[in-house]
matplotlib code that plots the C-alpha trace (Angstrom):
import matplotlib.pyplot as plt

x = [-11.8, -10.1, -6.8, -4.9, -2.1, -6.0, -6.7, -3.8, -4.1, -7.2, -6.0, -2.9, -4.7, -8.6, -7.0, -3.6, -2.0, 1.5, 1.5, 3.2, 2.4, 4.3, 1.3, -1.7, -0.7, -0.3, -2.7, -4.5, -3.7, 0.5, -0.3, 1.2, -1.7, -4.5, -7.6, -11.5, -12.4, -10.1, -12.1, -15.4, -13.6, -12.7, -15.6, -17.4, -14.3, -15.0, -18.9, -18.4, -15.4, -17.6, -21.0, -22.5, -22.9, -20.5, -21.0, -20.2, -19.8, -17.9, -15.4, -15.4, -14.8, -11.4, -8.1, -6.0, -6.3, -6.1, -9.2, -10.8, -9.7, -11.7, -14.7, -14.8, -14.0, -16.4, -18.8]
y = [-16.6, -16.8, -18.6, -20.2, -16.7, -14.6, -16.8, -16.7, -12.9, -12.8, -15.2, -12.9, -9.7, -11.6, -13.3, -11.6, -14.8, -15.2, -17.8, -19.0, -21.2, -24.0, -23.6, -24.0, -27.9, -28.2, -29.4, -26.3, -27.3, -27.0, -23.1, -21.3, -18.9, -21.2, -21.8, -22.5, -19.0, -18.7, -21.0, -19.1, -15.5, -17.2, -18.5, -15.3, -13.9, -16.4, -15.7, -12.2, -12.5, -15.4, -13.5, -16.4, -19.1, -21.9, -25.4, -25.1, -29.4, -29.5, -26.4, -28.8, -31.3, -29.7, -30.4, -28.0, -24.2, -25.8, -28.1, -24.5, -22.9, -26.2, -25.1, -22.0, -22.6, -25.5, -24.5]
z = [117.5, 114.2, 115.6, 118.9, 118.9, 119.3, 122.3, 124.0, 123.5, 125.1, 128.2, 128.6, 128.3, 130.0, 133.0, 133.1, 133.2, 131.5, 129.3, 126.3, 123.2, 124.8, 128.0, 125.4, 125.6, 129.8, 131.9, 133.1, 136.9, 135.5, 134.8, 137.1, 138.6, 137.1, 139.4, 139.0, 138.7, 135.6, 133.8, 134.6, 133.6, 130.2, 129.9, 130.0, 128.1, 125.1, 125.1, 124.3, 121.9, 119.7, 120.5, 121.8, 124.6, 124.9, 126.5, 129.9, 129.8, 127.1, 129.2, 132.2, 130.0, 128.4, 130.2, 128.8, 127.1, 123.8, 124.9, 125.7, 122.7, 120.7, 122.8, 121.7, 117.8, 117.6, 120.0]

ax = plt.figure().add_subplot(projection="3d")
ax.plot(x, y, z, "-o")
ax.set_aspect("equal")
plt.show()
């Protein structure tokens, strides 16, 4: 994931959630459409757009998409 406009891509195009730059910031239970199984979807989503596993504490951990995004970058 070379930058926060390629994940938003992939949670648009991933999830089919419409969500903006401003959204990246929001508490992930203020997106409208947001539930549990989003998280796991994205999860999977990430792990085959980086090519490897992500921690799945550090995921529960995050509050917001940019929290996920971090996840995903720093692994």
């Amino acid at each position: 994931m070379t930058s926060i406009d390629g994940f938003i891509t992939l949670v648009r195009d991933d999830l089919g959630l419409t969500i903006s730059d401003s959204d990246v910031d929001r508490p992930l239970d203020e997106i409208a459409g947001w539930d549990s199984l989003h998280l796991l979807t994205l999860l999977s989503a990430l792990e085959r757009a980086e090519g490897r596993s992500l921690s799945l504490p550090a995921a529960l951990e995050a509050t917001t998409l940019r929290g996920l995004y971090d996840v995903a970058v720093t692994g």
